[in-house]
N, C-alpha and C positions, 0 to 999 in steps of 0.2 A: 363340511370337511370331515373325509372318516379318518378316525383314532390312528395314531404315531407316535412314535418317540425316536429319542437318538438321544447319543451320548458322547462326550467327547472327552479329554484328560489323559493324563500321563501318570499314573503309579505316584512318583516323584514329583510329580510338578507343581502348581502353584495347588491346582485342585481339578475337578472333576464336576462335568456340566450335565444338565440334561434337560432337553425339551419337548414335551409334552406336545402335541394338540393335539384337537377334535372332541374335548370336555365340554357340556354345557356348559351356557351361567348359570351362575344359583347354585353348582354345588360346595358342600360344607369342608372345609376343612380342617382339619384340628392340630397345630403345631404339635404336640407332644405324643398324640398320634403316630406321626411322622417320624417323631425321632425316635420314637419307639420302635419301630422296625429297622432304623438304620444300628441303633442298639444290638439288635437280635442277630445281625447281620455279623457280629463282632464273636457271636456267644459260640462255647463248646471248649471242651479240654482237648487239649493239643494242638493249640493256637502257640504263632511266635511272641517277639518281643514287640513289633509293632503298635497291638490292638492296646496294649500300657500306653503309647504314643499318641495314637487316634480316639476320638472320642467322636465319632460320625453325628452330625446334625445336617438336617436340609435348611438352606437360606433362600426364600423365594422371593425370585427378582421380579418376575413379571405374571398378571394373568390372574391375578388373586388380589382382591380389596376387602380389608377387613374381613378374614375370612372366608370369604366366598370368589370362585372362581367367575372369571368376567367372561368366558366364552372365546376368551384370545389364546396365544401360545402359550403356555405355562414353562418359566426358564426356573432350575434350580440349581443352586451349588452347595455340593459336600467341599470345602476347604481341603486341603492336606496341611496338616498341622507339622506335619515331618519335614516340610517343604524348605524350612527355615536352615536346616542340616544337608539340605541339597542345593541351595540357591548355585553354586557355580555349574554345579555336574547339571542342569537344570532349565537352566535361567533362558527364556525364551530369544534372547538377545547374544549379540558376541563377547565372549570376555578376555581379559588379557592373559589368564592362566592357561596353560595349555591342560587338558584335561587326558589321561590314559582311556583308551579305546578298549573296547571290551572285545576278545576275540576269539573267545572259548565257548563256542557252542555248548546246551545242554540238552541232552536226547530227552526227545518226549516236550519240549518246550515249540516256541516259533519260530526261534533265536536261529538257524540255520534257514531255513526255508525261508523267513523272511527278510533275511539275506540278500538270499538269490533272488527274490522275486522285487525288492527295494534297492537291489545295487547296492547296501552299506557295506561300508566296513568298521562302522561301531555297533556292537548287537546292542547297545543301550536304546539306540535310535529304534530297536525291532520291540525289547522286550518291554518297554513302560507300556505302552501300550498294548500289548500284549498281554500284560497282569491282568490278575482275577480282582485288583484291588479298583477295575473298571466297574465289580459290579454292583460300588458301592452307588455309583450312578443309576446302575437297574437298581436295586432298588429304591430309591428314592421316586426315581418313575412308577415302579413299582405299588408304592404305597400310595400315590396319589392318584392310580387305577382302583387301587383297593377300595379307597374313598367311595369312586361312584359303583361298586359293587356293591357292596355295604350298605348303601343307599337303596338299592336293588334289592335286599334280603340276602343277599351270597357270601355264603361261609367260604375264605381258604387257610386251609391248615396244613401242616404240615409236619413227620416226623423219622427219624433214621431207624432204618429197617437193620443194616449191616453195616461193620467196622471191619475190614481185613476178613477176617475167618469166624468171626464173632457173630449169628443172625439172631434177628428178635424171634418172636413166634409170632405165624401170619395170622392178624386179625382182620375179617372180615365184617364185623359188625359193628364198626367205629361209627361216631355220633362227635356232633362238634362238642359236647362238653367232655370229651375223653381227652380233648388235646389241651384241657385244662391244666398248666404246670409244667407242661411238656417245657417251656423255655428254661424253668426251674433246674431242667436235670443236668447232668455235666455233657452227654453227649447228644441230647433233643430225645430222646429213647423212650418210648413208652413203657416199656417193661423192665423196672429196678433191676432184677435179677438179671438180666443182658447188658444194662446198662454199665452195672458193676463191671462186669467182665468184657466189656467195651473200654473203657476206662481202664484194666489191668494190659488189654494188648495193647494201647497207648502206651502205657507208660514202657512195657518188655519192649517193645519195636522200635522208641524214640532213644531209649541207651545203648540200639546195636544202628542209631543213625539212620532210620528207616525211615519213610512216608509211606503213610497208609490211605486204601481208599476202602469204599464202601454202596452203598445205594441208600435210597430215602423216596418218601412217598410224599405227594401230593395229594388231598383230597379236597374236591370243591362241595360244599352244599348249599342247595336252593336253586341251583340252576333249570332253569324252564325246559321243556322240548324240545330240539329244533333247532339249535344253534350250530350252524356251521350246515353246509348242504351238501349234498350226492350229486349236484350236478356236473359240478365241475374240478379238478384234483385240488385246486389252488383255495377251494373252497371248503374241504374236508378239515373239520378239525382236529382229527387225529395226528394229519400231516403238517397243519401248522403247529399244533402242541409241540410234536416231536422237533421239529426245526429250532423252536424257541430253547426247550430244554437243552438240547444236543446244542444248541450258540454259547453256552454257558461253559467259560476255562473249565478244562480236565473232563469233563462229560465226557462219556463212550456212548454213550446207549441210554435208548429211553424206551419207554413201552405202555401201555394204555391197557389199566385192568391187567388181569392175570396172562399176558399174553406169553412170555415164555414158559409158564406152566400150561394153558388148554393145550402149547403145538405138538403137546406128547398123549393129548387126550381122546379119545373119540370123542361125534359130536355130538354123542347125545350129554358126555360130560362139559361140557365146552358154552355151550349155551342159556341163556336165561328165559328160560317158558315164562308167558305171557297165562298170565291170570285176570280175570276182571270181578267184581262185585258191588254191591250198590253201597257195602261200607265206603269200601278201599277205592273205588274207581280200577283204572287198570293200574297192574301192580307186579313185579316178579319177586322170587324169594329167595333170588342170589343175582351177584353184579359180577361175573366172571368177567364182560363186555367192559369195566370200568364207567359205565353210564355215556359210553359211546355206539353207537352205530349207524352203519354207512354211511359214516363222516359226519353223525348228527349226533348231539345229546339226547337220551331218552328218560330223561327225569329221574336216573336215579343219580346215586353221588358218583362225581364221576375222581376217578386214580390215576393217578399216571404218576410213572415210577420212572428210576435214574442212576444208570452206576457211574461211578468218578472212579478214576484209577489215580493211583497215586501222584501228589504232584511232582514235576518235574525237578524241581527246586530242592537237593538235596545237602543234609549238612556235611556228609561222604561222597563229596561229586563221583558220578561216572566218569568212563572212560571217554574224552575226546579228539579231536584234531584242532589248532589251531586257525582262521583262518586265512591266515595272512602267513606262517611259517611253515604248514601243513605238517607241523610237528607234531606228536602227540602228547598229550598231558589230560590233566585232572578237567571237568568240566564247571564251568565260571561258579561260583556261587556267592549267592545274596540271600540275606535274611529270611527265614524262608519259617510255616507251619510243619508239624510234624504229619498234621489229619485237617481238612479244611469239609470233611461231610457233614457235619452240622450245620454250619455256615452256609454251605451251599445250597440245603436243602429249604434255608429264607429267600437264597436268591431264588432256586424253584418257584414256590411260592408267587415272588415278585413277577417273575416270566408268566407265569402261567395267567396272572392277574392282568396282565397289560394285553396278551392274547386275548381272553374274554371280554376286556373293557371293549375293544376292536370288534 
């Protein structure tokens, strides 16, 4: 069977599911590992009041004995510990309370569109599912991809390039022990001095009620030649990358290697010259390509980057319409992050791992 997952859960609801297969048997898995990433998944300044509430751990139900994976489906559940404050709004079954229907669209969310394409008229029924707090599911998938990377020799790291208006400075000669401590910093930032000032437009933009977004990078090491082919589009892995990133709440854009900086380049700046010797074997002396081409990995480390625009979910709602009065008013709000680019840039991470496991 080739490699899958899915995910299923509601924001609110009891919890959040996911299932795996197409894993050998035999592989290792390390619980703390696991919850280690569902941790990271939490991490960053300018998070809400929720992540005080959640404390993410993976519970595996199926597909693993004593540590090691049996070659069947692998089912896991992150809990909602919030769940308990929700039971009626919630509660998979009918209750006798009558519940207020949510009917204040929020631009930039699903909550309208999914709507119309779902026939509701409670946007609760649109938006739980619709939260990014689905992607505590990726990763948890995620990290049990990671596993048989890992296994493989495959570094994935990852780290925030941009906050709002705030940019690191581009490094192109990053090595996995660089992303040592990276979880340590407030906003995943490799460079203190950005980081700082990363952390100061957090704080200026979250007291005038603003979300912010930003971009963050992915980097793989140890990946072989050849993965992913030119034969066929569906086969290309630049375009499944991009699909994967771009399925990620709030994603706009993704990109592989420096590709909005060569498309202002000519080609002789644009490309990575091909070198060979009996030290190095073949070898080039820049990864402008992100260690992709024609839809194939070429053995160097391969990038692919990702902006998020602010999230939708504001403590100053926008302007809406009603959609059952078609009045106009303030638009719904719920519990919400100030900046979720940290955060995001683990679920990166987790996408891009479950891509490669496949």
């Amino acid at each position: 069977m080739s490699f899958r997952f899915t995910t299923a859960g509601e924001s609110h609801g009891p919890g959040l599911v996911t299932i795996v297969e197409g894993l050998p048997a035999g592989l290792e898995l390390d619980r703390e590992t696991l919850d280690r990433d569902m941790a990271r998944r939490q991490l960053g300044h300018g998070r809400g009041g929720r992540m005080k509430i959640e404390t993410d751990s993976v519970e595996i139900r199926t597909g693993v004995r004593h540590g090691r994976t049996l070659g069947s489906p692998i089912a896991a559940l992150v809990a909602n510990r919030d769940y308990k404050n929700w039971d009626e709004r919630m509660n998979p079954w009918p209750i006798e309370d009558e519940i207020p229907e949510i009917t204040l669209p929020r631009p930039g969310h699903a909550d309208l569109t999914g709507m119309w394409k779902y026939n509701q008229t409670d946007l609760r029924n649109i938006l739980e599912r619709a939260s990014a707090r689905e992607t505590a599911a990726r990763v948890a998938a995620g990290a049990i991809a990671r596993a048989f990377l890992s296994a493989l020799g495959v570094t994935v790291r990852s780290h925030v390039t941009r906050i709002a208006s705030v940019e690191a400075p581009e490094r192109g000669d990053l090595s996995p022990e660089d992303f040592d401590g990276v979880d340590d910093d407030p906003v995943r930032c490799l460079d203190p001095d950005t980081s700082a000032r990363m952390v100061e437009e957090i704080n200026v933009l979250r007291k005038k009620n603003e979300s912010l977004g930003g971009t963050f990078e992915v980097r793989v090491f140890g990946l072989v030649p050849g993965l992913g082919s030119h034969v066929s589009w569906e086969e290309r892995l630049d375009g499944r990358l991009a699909q994967a990133i771009c399925s990620i709440q709030s994603i706009k854009g993704a990109s592989v290697g420096e590709a909005w900086d060569v498309a202002s380049r000519p080609g002789s700046e644009a490309h990575d010259e091909i070198f060979w010797s009996e030290e190095r074997g073949w070898y080039r002396e820049t990864n402008h390509a992100g260690g992709l081409e024609g839809g194939m990995t070429n053995g160097q480390p391969l990038s692919v980057r990702a902006a998020i625009k602010p999230i939708s979910t504001m403590t100053k709602p926008l302007r809406s319409v009603d959609i059952k009065t078609k009045e106009s008013d303030k638009a719904h709000k719920e519990r919400t992050d100030s900046t979720v680019v940290p955060a995001a840039a683990v679920v990166g991470e987790a996408m891009i791992c479950l891509v490669l496991a496949g």
